[in-house]
N, C-alpha and C positions, 0 to 999 in steps of 0.2 A: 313216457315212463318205460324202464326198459326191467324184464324180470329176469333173474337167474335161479337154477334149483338148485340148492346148498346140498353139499356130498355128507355123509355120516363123518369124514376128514374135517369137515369145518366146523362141528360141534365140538366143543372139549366144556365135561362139568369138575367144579373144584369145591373145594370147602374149605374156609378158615376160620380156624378160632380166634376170637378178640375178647382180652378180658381189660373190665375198667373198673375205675372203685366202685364201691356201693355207697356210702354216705353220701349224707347231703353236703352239697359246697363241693363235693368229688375229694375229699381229705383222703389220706390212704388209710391214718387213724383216728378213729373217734375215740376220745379224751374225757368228756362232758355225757353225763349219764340225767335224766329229768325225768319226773314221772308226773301226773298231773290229778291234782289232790280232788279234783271232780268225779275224775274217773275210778281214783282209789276208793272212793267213798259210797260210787253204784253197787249195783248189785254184779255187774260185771269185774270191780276190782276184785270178786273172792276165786274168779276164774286166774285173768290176768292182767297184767300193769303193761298199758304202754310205755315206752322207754322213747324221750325225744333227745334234740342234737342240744335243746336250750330250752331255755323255760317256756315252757305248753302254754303260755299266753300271749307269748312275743310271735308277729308274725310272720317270721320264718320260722317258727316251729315244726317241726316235722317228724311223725312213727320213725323211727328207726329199725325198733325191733319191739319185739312182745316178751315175757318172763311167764312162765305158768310151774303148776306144781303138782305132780301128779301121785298119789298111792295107791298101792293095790285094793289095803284094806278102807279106806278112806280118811287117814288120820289127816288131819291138819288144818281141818277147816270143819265147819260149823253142818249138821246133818239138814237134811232137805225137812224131815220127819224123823221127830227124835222118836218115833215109834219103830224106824226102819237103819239099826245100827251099818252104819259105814257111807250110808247114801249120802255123799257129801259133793263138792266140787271139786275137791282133791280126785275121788275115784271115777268123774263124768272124765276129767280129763287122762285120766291115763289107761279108761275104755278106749278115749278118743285115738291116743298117739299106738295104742297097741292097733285099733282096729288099721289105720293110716300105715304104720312103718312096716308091720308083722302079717296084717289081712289074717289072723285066726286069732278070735275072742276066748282062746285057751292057750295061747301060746304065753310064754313068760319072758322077761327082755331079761339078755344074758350076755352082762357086758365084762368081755376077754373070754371067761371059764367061770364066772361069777353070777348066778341067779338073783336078782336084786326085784324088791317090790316097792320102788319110789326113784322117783326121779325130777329134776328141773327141765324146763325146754326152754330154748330159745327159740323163738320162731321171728327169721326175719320177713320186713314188711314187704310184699309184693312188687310194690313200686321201686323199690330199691337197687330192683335188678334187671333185667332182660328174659334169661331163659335159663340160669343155673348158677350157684353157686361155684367159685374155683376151688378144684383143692389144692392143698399143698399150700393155699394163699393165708387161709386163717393161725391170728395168733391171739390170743385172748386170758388176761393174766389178771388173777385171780387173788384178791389181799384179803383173810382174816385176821384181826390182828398185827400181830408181827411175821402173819405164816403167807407166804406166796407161791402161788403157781402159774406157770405161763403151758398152754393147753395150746396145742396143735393138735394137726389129723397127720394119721400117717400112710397117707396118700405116695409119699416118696417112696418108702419102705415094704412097700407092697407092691410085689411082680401081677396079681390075681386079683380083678375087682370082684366084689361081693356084692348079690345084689337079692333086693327083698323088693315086695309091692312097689315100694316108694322108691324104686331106684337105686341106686349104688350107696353103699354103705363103707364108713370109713369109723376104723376107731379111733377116739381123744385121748391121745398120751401126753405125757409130761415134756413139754421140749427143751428143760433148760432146768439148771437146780432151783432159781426160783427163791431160796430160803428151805430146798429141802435137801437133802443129803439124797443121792445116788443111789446109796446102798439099799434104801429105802425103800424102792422100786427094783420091780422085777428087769430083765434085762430089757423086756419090748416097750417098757415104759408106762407099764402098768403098774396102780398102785400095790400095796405088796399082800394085801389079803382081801381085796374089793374089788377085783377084776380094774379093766380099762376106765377112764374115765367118762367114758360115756359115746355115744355114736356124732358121729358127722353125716348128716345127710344132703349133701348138695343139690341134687333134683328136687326136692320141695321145702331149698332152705330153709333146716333146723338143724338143731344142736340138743341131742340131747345130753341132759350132762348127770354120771351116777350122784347122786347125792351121798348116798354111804361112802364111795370112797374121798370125798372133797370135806365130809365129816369125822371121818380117820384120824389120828394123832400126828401128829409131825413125821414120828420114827415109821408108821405104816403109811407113809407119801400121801397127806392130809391135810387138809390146813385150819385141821378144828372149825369147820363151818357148821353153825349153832343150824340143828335140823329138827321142828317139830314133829314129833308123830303122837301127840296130845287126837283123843279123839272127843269130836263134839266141841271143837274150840280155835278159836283164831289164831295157828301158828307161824301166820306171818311169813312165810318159807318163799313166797315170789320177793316178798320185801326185804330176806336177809341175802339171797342170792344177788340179787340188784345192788346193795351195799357193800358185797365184794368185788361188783362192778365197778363202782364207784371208787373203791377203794383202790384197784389193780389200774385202772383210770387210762387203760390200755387195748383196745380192741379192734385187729386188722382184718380184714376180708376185704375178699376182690369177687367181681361177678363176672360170667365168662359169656359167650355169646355164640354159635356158630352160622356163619353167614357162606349162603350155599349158592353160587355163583354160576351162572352157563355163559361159554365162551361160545360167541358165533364169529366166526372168520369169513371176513367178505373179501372176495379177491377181485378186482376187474383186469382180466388181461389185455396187454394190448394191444389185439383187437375188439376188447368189449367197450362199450359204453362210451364210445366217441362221437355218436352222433345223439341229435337231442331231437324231440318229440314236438318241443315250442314250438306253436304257431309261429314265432320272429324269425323262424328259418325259413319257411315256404312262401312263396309267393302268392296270397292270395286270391289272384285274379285266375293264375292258368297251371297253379300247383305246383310250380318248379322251387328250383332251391336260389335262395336270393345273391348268393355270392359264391362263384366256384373257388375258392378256397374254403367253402362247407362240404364241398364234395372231395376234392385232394387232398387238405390238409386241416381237415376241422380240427374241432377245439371245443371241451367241454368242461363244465364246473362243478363237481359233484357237492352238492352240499344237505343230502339227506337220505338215510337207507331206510328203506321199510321194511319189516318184515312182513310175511303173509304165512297163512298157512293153504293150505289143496283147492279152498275154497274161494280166494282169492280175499280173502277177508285179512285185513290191517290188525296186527297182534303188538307191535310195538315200531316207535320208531326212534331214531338215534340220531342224532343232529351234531354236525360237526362244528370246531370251533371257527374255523373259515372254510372257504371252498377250497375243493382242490384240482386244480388243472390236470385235466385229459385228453391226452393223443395217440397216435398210434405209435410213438418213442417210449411211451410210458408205461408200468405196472402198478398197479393199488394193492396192498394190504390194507384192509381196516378192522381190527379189533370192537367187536360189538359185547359188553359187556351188561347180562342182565341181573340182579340182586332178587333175594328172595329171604 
């Protein structure tokens, strides 16, 4: 075994991003929206509705994504204690996405220039992805009605990331008319009296989406989406957002991955590594070498690098696909690739 000490020259680290779909089957769009009437029926359907690729009892079923419904005041769902006005499920979860996106329990979500007290989320399923959502990848369109929107981030359009607890922060504009006129919306793609459509947040995939402005009329870039704020009562609000899920039957996202690489470059020059350590060289009886063409003109086969680190301890090793012949005519580069 012969060692060599690697120069600070023969390290090089790199990074690449990989992005792949998120749905099940690897589709770019999911089409088919399912929800599973066991679930809607728990105590946990008054939080949220899983959302599957097909019906929740066929076995490739699979989470997709979640719907929840969040108020400041607690309207739209049923009180914990009708003695304690607003304590509902509506208002645990929009403690929850403030305390998550925003990190201060007095802060208020203000989407574009717009203060708003309610909101939809999307939250996609964990398994779904690797290590972050892609921006600039989602498109997700939206049918009440006869009223359509197709909702992007505008990731493109933005020189300056924005960034809060949860990560980088992307606003939801309108990417396309949809069924709504232009003029409708502000130039950045905002609706035109309800601020942005809601946040993109790709580091702990969700979506949050404003409900006031997707409730809006057509002319204020709207699509009349029916929004409870009934207080003390089942307003259904995970259930009608899902339905213009269903309805828009349209929904792209891709997931992105960064894969951080170290290059180790192993050179033998030629005079390294031409002679070999195996006993089949030496003569066992009087320790000579068994054929002098091992001495003049030997011949080696390399077919495995170790690494070590100071201590002499085996940290990886890399195996080649055949061996490679070594003499003193020859030079090695070999390319040692580690993933992380």
């Amino acid at each position: 075994m012969s060692f060599k000490r690697l120069d600070p020259e023969d390290l090089l680290l790199s990074s690449d991003s990989i992005t792949s779909t998120l749905w099940t089957g690897y589709v770019p769009t999911l089409t088919t929206f399912y929800t599973s009437a066991i679930q809607e029926q728990t105590e946990a359907g008054a939080y949220y509705l899983n959302v599957y690729n097909t019906e929740s009892l066929l076995s490739n079923a699979e989470i997709q994504f979640d719907i929840a419904y969040g108020d400041k005041a607690g309207s739209g769902s049923y009180f914990y204690d009708n003695a304690v006005t607003g304590s509902s499920p509506s208002r645990t979860i929009y403690g929850q996405y403030r305390s998550l996106t925003l990190g201060d329990e007095n802060a208020n979500f203000v989407f574009g220039n717009v203060t708003q007290s309610n909101f939809h989320v999307i939250s996609l399923e964990r398994n779904r992805y690797k290590e972050s959502l892609f921006p600039g990848s989602l498109r997700l369109k939206l049918t009440s009605g006869s009223n359509s929107i197709l909702l992007i981030d505008d990731s493109q359009y933005t020189s300056t990331n924005v960034f809060t607890d949860s990560g980088r922060v992307y606003n939801l504009i309108s990417g396309s008319a949809g069924g709504i006129k232009y003029s409708a919306l502000n130039a950045n793609g905002f609706s035109f009296n309800s601020g942005s459509y809601g946040y993109f947040l790709p580091d702990i995939s969700t979506l949050i989406l404003n409900s006031s402005a997707l409730a809006t009329t057509v002319a204020g870039g709207g699509i009349l989406l029916s929004v409870s704020q009934s207080f003390n009562a089942p307003g259904l609000n995970n259930r009608k957002l899902l339905t213009a899920i269903q309805s828009g039957a349209s929904f792209s996202l891709n997931s992105q991955e960064t894969l951080t690489s170290d290059f180790v470059f192993i050179r033998a020059r030629n005079s390294e590594f031409n002679y070999s350590e195996n006993p089949s060289f030496i003569s066992g009886s009087n320790g000579s070498v068994l054929y002098d063409s091992f001495i003049n003109s030997p011949q080696t086969f390399i077919t495995t690098v170790g690494l070590y680190n100071d201590n002499n301890e085996l940290l990886a090793v890399a195996k080649l696909s055949k061996p490679l012949k070594k003499d003193f005519t020859k030079e090695m580069l070999l390319r040692v690739k580690l993933d992380f």
